[in-house]
C-alpha positions as CSV (number, residue, x, y, z in Angstrom):
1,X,33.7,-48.9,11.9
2,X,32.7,-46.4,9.1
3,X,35.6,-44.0,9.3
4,X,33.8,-40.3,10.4
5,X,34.2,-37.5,7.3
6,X,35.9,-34.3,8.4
7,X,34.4,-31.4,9.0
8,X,35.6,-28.6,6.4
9,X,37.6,-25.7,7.8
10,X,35.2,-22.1,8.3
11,X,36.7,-20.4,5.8
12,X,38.0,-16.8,6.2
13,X,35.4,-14.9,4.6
14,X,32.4,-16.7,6.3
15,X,34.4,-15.7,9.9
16,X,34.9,-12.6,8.8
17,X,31.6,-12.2,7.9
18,X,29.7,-13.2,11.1
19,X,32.8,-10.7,13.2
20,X,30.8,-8.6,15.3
21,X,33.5,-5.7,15.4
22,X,33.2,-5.4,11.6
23,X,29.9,-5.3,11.7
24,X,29.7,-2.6,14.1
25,X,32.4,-0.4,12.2
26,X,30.0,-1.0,9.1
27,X,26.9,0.1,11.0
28,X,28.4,3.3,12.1
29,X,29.4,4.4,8.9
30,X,26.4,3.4,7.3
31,X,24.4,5.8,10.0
32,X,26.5,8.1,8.8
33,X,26.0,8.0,5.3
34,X,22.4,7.8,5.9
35,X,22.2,10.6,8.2
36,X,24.1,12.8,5.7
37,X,21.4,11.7,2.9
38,X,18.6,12.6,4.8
39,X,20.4,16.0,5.7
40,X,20.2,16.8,2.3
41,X,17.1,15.3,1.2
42,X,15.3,17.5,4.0
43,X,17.2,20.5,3.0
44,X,16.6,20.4,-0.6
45,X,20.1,20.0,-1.5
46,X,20.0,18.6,-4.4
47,X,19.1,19.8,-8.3
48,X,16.3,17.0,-8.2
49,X,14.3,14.9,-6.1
50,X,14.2,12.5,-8.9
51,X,17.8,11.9,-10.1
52,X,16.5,9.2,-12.4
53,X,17.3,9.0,-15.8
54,X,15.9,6.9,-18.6
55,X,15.9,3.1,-18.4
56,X,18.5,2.6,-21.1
57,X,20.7,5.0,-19.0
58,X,20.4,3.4,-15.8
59,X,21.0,0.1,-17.4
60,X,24.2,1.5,-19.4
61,X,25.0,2.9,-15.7
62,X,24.8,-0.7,-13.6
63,X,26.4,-2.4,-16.7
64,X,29.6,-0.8,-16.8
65,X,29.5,-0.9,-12.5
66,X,29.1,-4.5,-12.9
67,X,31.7,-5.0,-15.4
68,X,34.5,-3.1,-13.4
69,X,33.2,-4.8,-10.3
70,X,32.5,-1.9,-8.2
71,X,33.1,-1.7,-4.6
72,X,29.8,-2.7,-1.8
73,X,31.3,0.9,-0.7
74,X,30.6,2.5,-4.2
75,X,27.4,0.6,-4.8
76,X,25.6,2.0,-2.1
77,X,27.0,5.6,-2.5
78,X,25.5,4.6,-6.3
79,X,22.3,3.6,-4.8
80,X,21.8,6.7,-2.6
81,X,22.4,9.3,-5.4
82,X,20.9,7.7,-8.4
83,X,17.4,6.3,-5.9
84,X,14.0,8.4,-5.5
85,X,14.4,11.0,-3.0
86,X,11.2,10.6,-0.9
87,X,12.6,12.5,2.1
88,X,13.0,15.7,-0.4
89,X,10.1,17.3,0.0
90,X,9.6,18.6,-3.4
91,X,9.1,14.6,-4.0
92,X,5.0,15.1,-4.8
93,X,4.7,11.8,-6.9
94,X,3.9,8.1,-6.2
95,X,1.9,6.9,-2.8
96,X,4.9,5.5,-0.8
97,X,5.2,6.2,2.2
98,X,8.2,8.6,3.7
99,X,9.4,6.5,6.3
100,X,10.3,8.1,10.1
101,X,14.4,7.3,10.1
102,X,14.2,5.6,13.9
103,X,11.2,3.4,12.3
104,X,13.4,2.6,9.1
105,X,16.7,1.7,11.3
106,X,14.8,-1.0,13.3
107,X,15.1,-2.8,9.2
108,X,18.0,-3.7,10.9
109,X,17.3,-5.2,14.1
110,X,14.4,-7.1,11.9
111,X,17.0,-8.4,9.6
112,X,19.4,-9.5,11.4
113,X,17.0,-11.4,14.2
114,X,15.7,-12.4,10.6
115,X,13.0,-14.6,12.7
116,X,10.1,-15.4,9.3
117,X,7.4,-16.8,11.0
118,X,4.7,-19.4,9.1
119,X,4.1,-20.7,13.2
120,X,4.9,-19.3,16.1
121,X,8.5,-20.9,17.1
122,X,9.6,-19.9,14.2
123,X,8.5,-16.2,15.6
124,X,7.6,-16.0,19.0
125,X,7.7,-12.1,19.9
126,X,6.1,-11.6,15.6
127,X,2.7,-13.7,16.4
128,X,2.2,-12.6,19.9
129,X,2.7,-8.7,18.8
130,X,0.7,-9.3,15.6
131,X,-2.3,-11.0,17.3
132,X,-2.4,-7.9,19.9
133,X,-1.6,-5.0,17.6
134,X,-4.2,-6.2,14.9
135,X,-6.8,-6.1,17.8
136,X,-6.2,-2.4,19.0
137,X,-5.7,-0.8,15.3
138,X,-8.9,-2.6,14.1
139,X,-10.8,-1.4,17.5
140,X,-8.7,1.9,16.7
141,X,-10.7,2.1,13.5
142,X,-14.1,1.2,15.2
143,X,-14.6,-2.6,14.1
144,X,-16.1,-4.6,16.8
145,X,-13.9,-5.7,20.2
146,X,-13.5,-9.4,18.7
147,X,-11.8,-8.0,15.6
148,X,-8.4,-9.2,14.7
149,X,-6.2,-10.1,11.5
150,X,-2.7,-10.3,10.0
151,X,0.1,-9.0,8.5
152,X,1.3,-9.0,5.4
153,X,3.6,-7.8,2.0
154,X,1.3,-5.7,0.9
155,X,-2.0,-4.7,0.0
156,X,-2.3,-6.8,-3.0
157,X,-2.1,-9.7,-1.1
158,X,-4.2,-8.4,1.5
159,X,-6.9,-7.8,-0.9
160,X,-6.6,-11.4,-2.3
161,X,-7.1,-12.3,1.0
162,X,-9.7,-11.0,2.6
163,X,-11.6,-11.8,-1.0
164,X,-10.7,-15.3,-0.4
165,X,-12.3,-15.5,3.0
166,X,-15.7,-14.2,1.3
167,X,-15.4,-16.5,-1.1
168,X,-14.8,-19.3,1.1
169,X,-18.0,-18.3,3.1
170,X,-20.4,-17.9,0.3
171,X,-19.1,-20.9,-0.9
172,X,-20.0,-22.9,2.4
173,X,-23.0,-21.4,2.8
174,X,-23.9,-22.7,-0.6
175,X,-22.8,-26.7,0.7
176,X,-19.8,-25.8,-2.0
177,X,-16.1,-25.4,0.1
178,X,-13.7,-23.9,-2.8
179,X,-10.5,-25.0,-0.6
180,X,-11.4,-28.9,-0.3
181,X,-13.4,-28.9,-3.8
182,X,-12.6,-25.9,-6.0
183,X,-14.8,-24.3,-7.3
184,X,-17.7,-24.9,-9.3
185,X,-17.8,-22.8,-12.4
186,X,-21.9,-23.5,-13.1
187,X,-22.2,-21.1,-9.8
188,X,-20.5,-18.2,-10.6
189,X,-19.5,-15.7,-8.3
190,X,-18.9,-11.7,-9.1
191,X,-17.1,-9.2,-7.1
192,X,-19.0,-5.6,-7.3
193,X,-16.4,-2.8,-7.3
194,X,-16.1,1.0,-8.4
195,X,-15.1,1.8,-11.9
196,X,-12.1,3.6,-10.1
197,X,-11.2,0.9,-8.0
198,X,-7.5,-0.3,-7.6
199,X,-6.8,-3.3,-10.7
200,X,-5.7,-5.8,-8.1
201,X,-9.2,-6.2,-7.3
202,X,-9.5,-7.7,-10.5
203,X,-6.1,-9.3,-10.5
204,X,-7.6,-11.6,-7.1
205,X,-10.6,-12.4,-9.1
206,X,-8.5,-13.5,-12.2
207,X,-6.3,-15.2,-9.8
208,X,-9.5,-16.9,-7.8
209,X,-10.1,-18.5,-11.2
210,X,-13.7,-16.5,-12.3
211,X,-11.9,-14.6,-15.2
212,X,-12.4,-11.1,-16.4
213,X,-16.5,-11.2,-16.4
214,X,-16.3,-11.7,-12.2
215,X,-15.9,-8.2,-12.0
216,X,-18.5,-6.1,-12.4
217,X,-18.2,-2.6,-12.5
218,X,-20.4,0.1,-10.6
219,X,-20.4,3.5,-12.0
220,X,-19.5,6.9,-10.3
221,X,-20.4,10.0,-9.8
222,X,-19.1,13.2,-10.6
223,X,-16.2,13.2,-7.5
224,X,-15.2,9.3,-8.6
225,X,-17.3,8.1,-5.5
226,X,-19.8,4.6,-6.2
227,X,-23.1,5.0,-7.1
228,X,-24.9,3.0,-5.0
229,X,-28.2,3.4,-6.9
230,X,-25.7,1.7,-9.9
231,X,-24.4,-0.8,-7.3
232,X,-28.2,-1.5,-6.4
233,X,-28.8,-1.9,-10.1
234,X,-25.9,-4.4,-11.5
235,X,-26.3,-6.1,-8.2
236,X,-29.8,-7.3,-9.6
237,X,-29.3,-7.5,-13.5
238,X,-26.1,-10.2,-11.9
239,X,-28.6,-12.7,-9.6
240,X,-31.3,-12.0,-12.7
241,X,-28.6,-14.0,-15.3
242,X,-28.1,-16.3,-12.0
243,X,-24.6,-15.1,-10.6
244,X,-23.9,-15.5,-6.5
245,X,-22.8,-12.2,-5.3
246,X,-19.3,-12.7,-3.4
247,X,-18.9,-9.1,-2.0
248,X,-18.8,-5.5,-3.1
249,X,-15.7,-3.5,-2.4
250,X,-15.6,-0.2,-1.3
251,X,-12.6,2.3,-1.6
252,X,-11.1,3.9,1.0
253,X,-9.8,6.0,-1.7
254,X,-9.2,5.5,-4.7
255,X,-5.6,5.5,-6.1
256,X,-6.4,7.5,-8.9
257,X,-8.1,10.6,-7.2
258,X,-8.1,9.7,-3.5
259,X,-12.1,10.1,-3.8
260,X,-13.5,7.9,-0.5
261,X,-16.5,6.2,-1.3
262,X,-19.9,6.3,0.6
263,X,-18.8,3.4,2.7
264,X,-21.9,3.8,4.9
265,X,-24.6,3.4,2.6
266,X,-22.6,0.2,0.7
267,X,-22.1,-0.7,4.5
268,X,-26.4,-1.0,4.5
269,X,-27.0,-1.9,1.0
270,X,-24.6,-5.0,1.8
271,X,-25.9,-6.0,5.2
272,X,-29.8,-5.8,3.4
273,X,-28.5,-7.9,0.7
274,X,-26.3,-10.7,3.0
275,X,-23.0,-9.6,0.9
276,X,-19.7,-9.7,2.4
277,X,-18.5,-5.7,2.3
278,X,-14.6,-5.5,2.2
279,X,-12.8,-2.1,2.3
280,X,-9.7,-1.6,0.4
281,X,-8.2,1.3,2.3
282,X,-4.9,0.6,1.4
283,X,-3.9,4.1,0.7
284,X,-6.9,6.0,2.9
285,X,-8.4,4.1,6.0
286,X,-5.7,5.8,8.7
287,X,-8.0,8.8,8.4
288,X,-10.1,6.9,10.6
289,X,-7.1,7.9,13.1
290,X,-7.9,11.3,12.7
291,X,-10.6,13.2,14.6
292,X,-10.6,15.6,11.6
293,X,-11.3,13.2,9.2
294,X,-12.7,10.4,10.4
295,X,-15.7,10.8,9.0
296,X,-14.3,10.1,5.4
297,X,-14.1,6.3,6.6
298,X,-17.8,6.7,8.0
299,X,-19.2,2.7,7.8
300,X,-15.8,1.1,7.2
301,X,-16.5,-0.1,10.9
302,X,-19.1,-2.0,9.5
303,X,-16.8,-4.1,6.4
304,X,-16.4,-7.8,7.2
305,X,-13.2,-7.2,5.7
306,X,-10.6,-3.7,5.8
307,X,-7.4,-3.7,4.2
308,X,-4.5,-0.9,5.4
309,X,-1.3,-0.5,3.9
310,X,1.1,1.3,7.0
311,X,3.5,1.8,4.5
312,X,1.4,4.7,3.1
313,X,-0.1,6.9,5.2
314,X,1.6,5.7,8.7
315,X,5.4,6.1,7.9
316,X,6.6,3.1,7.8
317,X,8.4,1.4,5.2
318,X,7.4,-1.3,2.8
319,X,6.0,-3.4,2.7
320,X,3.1,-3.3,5.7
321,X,-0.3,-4.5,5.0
322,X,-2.8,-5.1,7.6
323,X,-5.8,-7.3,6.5
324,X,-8.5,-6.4,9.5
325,X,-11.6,-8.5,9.9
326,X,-14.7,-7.3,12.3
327,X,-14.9,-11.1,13.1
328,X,-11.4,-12.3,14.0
329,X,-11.9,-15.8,13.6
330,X,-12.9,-15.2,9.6
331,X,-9.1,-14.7,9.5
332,X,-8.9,-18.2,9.3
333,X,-11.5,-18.5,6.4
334,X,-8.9,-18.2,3.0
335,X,-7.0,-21.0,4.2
336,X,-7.1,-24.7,5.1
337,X,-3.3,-26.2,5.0
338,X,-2.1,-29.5,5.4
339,X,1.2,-29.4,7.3
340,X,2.4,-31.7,9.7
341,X,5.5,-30.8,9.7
342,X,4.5,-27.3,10.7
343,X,1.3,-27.9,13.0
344,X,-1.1,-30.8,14.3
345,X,-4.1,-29.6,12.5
346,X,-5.0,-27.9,9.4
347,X,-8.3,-26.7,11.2
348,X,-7.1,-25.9,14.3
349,X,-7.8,-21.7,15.0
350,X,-4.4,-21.0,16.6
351,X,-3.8,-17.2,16.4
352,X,-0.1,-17.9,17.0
353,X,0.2,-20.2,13.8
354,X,0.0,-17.2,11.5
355,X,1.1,-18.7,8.1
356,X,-2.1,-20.5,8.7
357,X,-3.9,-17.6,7.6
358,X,-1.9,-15.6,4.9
359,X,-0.1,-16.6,1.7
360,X,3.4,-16.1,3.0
361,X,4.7,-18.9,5.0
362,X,8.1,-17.1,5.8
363,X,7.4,-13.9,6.3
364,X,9.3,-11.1,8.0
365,X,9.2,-9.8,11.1
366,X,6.5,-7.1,10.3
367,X,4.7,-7.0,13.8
368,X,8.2,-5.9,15.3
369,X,8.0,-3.1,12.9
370,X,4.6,-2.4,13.4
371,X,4.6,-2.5,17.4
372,X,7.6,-0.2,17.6
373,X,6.4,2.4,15.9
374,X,3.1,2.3,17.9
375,X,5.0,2.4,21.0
376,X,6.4,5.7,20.1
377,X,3.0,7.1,20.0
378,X,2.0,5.4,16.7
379,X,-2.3,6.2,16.8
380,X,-1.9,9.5,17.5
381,X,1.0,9.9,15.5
382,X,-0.5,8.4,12.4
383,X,-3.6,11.2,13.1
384,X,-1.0,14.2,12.9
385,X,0.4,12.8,9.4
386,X,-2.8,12.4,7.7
387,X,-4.0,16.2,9.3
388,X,-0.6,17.3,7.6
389,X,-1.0,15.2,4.7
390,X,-4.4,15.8,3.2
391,X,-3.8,19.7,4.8
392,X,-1.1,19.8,2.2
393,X,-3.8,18.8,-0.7
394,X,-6.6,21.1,-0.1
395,X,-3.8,24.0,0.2
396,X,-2.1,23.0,-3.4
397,X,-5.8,22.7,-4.6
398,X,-5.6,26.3,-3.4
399,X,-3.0,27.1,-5.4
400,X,-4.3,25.4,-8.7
401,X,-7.6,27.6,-8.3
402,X,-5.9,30.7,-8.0
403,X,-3.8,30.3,-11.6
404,X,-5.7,30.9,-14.8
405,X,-3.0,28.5,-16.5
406,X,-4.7,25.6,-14.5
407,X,-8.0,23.0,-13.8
408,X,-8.3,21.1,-10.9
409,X,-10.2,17.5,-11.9
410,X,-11.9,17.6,-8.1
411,X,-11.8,19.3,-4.7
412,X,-9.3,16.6,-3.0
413,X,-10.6,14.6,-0.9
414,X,-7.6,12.7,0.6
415,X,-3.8,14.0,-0.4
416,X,-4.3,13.2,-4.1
417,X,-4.6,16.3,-6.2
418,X,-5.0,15.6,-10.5
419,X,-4.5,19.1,-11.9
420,X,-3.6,20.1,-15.5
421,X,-3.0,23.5,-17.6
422,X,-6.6,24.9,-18.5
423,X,-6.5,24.9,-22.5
424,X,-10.4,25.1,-24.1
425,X,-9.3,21.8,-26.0
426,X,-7.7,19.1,-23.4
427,X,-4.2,18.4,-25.4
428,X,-2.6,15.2,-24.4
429,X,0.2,16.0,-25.8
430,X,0.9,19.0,-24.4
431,X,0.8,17.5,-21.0
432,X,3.4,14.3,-22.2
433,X,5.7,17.0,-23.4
434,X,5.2,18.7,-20.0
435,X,5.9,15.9,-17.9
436,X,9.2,15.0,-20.4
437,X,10.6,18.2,-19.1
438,X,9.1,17.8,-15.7
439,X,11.5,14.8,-15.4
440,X,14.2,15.7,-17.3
441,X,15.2,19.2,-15.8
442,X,12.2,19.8,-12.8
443,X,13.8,20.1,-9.2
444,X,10.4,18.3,-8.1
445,X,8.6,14.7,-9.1
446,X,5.1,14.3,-9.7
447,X,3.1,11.9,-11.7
448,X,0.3,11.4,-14.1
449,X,-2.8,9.8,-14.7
450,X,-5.8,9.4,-17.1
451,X,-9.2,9.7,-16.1
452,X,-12.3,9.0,-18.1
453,X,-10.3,9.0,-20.8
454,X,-7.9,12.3,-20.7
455,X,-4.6,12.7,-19.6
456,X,-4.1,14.8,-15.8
457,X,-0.9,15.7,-13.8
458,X,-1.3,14.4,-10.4
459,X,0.4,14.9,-6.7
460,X,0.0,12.9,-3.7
461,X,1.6,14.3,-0.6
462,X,3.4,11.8,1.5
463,X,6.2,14.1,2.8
464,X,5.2,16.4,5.9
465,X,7.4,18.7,5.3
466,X,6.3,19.9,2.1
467,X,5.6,23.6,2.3
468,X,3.3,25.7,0.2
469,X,6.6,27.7,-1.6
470,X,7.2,23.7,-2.8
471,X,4.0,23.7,-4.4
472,X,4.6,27.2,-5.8
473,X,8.1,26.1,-7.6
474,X,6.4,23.3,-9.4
475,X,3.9,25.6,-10.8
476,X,5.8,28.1,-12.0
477,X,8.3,25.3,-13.3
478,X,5.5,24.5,-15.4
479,X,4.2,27.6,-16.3
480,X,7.8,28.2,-17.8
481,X,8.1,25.1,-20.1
482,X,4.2,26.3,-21.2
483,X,5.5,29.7,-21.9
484,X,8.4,28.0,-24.2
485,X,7.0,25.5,-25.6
């Protein structure tokens, strides 16, 4: 008889590391040091909410941590002084979301159960919640009772996606399946999108292999919103030079000015036309949670396809992305796997099998995340943030108006504000030397943008409690570098 191998000792370290008494001595510190952070985050205690210096300096920083092996102790102390400080609510920059502390804690529940689901025993409690939860926020919205979807890492992916599924469809429809066959580059498709539309629209096309001519762009009007007299217009000139019209996307807003388009007339141009209508409201569709401002999302009820991002506008942290379908079973469109170590049939519509229907086959457990936070009044909760939110914008647009040092680009529609000092002649780089100081010695953190060519200063308020005297500071930061400079 073969002699049997023995088994190698558990060493130490791996015991020590799985000791549940450690672990909870850990925990309760680490509350604590979070608690503290967010204490003085809230407060404003601190000279900036962007603590951030240049790349060559943080890099110099973590170098010299690395090389005198710092401590796990010291590197997140490192990490929470030298990070963005979204909970400060002079932070007026990027669209991320400022997450609610009991929905960011349950990171650790989700970790540590750590059950990635591709089928559903890999994640039992994920597909059952996710099947549910997609159901009542796409009905929240006002797509059709058999709506449904899935989860995702973010709205990139979920705009690949749901563009995948149109394609897919057109492509059957034509007696041309792009999954079993590929496709057929003598049949091109195009994508019809706004000129202010998010790149990774054209990033999935590039990606779905139609290259850079696929994406056709539709001009806008004044307030960055399609033209769908333009949209009506390349829509033709494309199926006149014999190109198949995959879909038209509509923005629910745009990242650059948070302008919503006129989802409802796309909504009717697309249905007359037989186009699939997908809405990237990554950033904007939870105003349809609002009674206020629902009507911005006006027709989004009627995309085939709506993409949501809940770590934007619902407080919850990254990454989140719903892709909603009004037909739930088009959720299985994108994809057609062969598995069998994984399930029976490729073609089998099993709403429990999720990795049949998204990119990720491990994925984490996002619907835990996502279920918890609508359990503690999530809907209505999300409502009250957006009211707050885009409240905050039209009362800084407010502000900008009443200056004679400034220019608003638009009335906001969303919580996106582009402003910039009213000079006859716009001067770039007056604004870049601006925004040097801004980062260098400002106690706040917003961004900047170009649009149609010129350079703008823009805020988008993700942090509720921002107050007007927030706004105010900025300003007159500003105002003071202009007077010196």
């Amino acid at each position: 008889m073969k002699p049997r191998r023995p088994l190698l000792p558990l060493h130490s370290t791996l015991r020590e590391a799985y000791d549940s008494s450690a672990f909870r001595a850990f925990g309760h510190d680490l509350v604590d040091r979070l608690a503290d952070h967010l204490e003085d985050s809230v407060g404003r205690q601190r000279p900036s909410s962007y603590p951030v210096g240049t790349p060559q300096e943080e890099l110099a920083f973590w170098k010299a941590f690395m090389a005198r092996s710092g401590s796990r102790e010291e590197a997140i102390q490192a990490v929470l002084e030298r990070s963005n400080q979204l909970h400060d609510p002079r932070y007026m920059g990027h669209q991320v979301a400022v997450p609610f502390p009991q929905e960011a804690m349950l990171g650790a529940l989700t970790d540590l159960l750590n059950n990635g689901q591709a089928i559903y025993e890999m994640g039992p409690t994920n597909a059952t919640l996710e099947h549910l939860l997609l159901n009542q926020v796409g009905q929240a919205l006002g797509l059709a009772e058999e709506c449904g979807g899935v989860l995702c890492h973010g709205g990139t992916l979920g705009n690949l996606v749901a563009l995948l599924a149109a394609q897919r469809k057109l492509g059957l429809r034509l007696d041309q399946d792009p999954w079993r066959h590929g496709i057929r580059q003598s049949d091109p498709f195009v994508v019809l999108v706004s000129q202010q539309a998010h790149y990774c629209v054209d990033r999935a096309v590039r990606i779905m292999g139609w290259g850079p001519d696929a994406v056709v762009l539709v001009n806008t009007d004044a307030n960055h919103r399609m033209d769908v007299a333009d949209l009506a217009h390349q829509a033709r000139k494309q199926r006149k030079e014999g190109r198949q019209l995959l879909a038209v996307v509509g923005c629910a807003c745009t990242t650059s000015t948070g302008a919503y388009d006129p989802l409802q007339d796309i909504a009717e141009w697309a249905q007359g036309e037989d186009v699939w209508f997908h809405v990237d409201g990554a950033h904007g569709a939870p105003a349809g949670f609002s009674d206020t401002h629902k009507h911005l999302v006006r027709g989004m009820s009627l995309a085939d396809s709506v993409v949501l991002d809940f770590h934007k506008v619902c407080g919850l942290p990254a990454l989140l992305t719903g892709v909603l379908y009004r037909d739930g079973l088009e959720s299985f469109l994108p994809f057609v796997q062969e598995a069998e170590y994984l399930w029976e049939r490729a073609d089998g519509q099993d709403w429990w099998d999720t990795g049949k229907r998204t990119f990720e086959c491990t994925k984490r457990m996002l619907s835990t995340r996502l279920a918890t936070a609508m359990f503690d009044g999530g809907l209505d909760k999300w409502g009250h943030l957006v009211d707050r939110l885009w409240s905050l914008a039209e009362v800084f647009a407010d502000e900008v108006e009443s200056r004679p040092a400034w220019e608003l680009a638009m009335a906001p529609q969303a919580n996106i504000v582009c402003f910039r000092p009213s000079v006859a002649v716009p001067d770039d780089h007056l604004l870049t030397r601006l925004r040097a100081r801004h980062l260098k010695d400002g106690a706040s953190y917003v961004v900047a943008t170009r649009l149609n060519g010129e350079a703008w200063l823009r805020c988008t308020f993700m942090n509720p409690l921002t107050e007007r005297e927030d706004m105010q500071t900025m300003l007159d930061e500003f105002e003071c570098w202009m007077a010196q400079d």
